[in-house]
N, C-alpha and C positions, 0 to 999 in steps of 0.2 A: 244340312242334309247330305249324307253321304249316299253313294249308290251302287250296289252290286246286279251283275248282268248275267241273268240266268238264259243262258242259251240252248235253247231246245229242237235240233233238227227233225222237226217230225214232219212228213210228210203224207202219214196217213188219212188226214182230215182230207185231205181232197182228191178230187175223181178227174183231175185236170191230168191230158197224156204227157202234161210237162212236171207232172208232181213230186218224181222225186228229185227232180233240180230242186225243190222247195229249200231240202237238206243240205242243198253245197250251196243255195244261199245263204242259211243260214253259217253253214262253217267259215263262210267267206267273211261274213260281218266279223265273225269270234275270232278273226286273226288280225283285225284291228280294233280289237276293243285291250283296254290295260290290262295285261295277266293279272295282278296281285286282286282284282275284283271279278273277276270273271269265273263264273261258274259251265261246267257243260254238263248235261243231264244227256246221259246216254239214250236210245230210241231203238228198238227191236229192229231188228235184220226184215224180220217178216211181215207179210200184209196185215195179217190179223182177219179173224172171221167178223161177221154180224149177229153169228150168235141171238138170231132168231129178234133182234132190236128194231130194225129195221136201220140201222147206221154202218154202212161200210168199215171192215176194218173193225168194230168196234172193240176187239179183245186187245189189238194192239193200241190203240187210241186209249183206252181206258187205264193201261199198264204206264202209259207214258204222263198221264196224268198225274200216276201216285207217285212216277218219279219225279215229277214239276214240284211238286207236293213236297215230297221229302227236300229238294233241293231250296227250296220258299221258306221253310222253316229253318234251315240253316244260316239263311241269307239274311246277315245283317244291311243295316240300310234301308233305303226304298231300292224297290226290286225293280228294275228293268226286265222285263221276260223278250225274247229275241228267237221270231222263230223261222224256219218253216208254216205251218200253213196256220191261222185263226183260232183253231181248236185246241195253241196252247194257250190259250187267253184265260180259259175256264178254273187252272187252280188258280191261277194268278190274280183274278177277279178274289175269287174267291181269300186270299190268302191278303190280298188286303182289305176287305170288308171283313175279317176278321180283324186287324188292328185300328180300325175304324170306328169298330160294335155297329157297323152297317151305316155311318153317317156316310156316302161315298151316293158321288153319281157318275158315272160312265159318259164319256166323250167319244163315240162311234166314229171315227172317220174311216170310211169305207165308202167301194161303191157299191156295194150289197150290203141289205140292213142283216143276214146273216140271222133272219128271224122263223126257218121252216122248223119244222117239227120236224120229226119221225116220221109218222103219218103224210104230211106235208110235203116232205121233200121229192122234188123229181129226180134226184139224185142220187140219194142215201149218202151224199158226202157229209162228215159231220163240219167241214168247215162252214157250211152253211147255216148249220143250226146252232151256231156258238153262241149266240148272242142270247137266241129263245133259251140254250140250257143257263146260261146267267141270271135269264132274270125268272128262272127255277123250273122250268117244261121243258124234259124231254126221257132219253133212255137214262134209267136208272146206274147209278156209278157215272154220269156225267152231269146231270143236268145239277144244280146249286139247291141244297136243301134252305129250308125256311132260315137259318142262323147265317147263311151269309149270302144267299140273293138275293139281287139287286132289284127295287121294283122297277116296272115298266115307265111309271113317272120321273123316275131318275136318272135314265136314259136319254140321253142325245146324238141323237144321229146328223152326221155329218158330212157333205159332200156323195150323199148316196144318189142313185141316179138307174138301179136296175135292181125294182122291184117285184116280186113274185106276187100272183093276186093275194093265195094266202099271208104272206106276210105282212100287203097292203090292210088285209082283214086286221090285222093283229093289230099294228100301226091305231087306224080307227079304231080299234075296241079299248084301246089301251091308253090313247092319246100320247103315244110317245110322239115326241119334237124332231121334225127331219128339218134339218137346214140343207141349202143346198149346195156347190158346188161356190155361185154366186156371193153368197153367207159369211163361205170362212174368209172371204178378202175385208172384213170387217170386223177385227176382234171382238167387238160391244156386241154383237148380236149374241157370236156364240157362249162369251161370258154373262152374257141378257138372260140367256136359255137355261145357263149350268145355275145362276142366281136361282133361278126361280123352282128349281128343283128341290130347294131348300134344302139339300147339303151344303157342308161346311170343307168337303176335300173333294177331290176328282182322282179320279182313272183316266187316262188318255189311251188309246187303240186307236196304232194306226196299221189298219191294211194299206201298204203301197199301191194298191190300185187306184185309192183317191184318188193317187196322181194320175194327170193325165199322159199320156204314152209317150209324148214326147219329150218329158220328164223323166222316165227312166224305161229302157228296154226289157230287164229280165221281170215281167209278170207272165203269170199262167194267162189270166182273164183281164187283157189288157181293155177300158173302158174309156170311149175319147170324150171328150169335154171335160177332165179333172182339171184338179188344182194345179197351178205349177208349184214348182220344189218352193223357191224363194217365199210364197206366199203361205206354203204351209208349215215352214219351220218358223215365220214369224208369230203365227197365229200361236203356236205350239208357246213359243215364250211368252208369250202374254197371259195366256192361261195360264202355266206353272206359274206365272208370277201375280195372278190374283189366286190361287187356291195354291194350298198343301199338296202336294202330288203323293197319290198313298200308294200309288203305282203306275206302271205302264207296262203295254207291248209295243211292239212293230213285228209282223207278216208280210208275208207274200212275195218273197223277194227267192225269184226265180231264173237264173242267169241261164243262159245258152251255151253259156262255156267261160272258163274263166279268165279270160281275156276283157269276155263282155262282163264280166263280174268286177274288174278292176273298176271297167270306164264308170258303174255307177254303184262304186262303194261312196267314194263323196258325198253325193245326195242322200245317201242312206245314214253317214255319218252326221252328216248336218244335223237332222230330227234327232238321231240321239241326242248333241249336244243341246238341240234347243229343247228337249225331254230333261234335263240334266243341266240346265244353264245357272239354277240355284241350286246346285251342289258345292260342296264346297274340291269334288275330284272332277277331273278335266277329260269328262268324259269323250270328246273326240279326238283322245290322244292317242294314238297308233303306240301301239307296243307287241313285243313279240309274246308270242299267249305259250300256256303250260299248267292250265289248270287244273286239277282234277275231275275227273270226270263221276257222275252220281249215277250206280248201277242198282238196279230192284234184284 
């Protein structure tokens, strides 16, 4: 398995006053990832309206998808998507349950299950509602139509810990599997979970917030009691290494400045490589980047 790293600085999904650090965490990753596999999908200057959706941003949010879009079908390999905020998750789900024919179940590691609606949201961030538009509910031009959302029994959630009533609703109506924080220091459970979903490949999403704070500084919505680093890039290998990996992201990586972006690229590089450990390219190898960049 080879792997190419679509990097997407978008910073529009979220309503955090640290959000558009989202975008120089993401640029920070893309300057040590290998240029010859690295993609960068350009990101609108501007906020973007709601456009009457009830989802902040959403004209830009939605522009930046069909630029994920166009840069996913270029990308040969399994795609790595690399963002800014959650909400580039959505072609990326989507662009691999198309080479899948929808056999694929999602591995949530987040501390938000990222499940409000529209309606729903106290926010109108759309990072929040990433997960409900994958698995096919929300503002139209986002949310996953029937050919490649994922259903709710395919889903696992992992390491989550700050749930909204409504999306606890959904949770229960839906019997999606939340593991907990406690969970992932056990690889059999969450490989137990992704079994039983009765897929044959996985998706891995990891929002850095899983971790816990003392793990890495630059989050928006820093949440205590996560994973630490070491325990979640083991888990992450275990998994790629009982399932096919038909994609991934990593989110949320939001520095203060890039000082504090240097101290936790490491940590951040880790999960790549352990996303990436049955590749045959070396994906925690620092190289000087010069990719091209994908404009709409």
């Amino acid at each position: 398995m080879s792997a190419t790293f679509v990097v997407v600085p978008q910073w529009q999904g979220s309503v955090s006053s640290r959000a558009m650090s989202l975008a120089d965490g993401a640029i920070a990753v893309f300057g040590d990832l290998p240029a010859s596999a690295t993609v960068l999908v350009e990101v609108p200057v501007e906020a973007g309206d709601a456009l009457g959706t009830g989802v902040r941003r959403y004209s830009a949010v939605r522009r930046v998808r069909e630029r994920t879009e166009e840069a996913l079908a270029q990308a040969p390999g399994t795609a790595i998507t690399i963002g800014g905020d959650c909400g580039v998750s959505v072609a990326a789900v989507a662009h691999a349950s198309k080479l899948t024919s929808g056999d694929l179940a999602v591995l949530w590691l987040d501390a938000h299950p990222d499940l409000n609606s529209p309606e729903s949201s106290p926010s109108g961030g759309f990072g929040g509602m990433t997960l409900r538009a994958i698995a096919g509910d929300g503002a139209e031009g986002l949310a996953l139509k029937a050919e490649t959302r994922v259903e709710p029994g395919r889903i696992v959630l992992g390491g989550t810990r700050a749930i909204d009533d409504d999306e606890q609703q959904f949770i229960d109506e839906h019997e999606v599997t939340v593991l907990t924080v406690e969970d992932l220091s056990d690889p059999t459970v969450v490989i137990g979970a992704l079994e039983a979903t009765g897929a044959s490949r996985v998706y891995v999403h990891i929002d850095l917030d899983v971790l816990d704070p003392a793990a890495l500084t630059g989050l928006s919505y820093p949440m205590p009691f996560g994973v630490d680093a070491p325990t979640l890039a083991a888990l992450v290998r275990e998994v790629v290494a009982r399932f096919p990996l038909a994609g991934a992201s990593i989110a949320g990586f939001a520095p203060s400045s890039p000082t504090a972006a240097e101290d936790d690229l490491p940590t951040i590089l880790r999960l790549v490589a352990a996303l990436t450990s049955h590749a045959n390219s070396d994906a925690g190898a620092a190289a000087s980047h010069g990719p091209d960049a994908i404009a709409g």
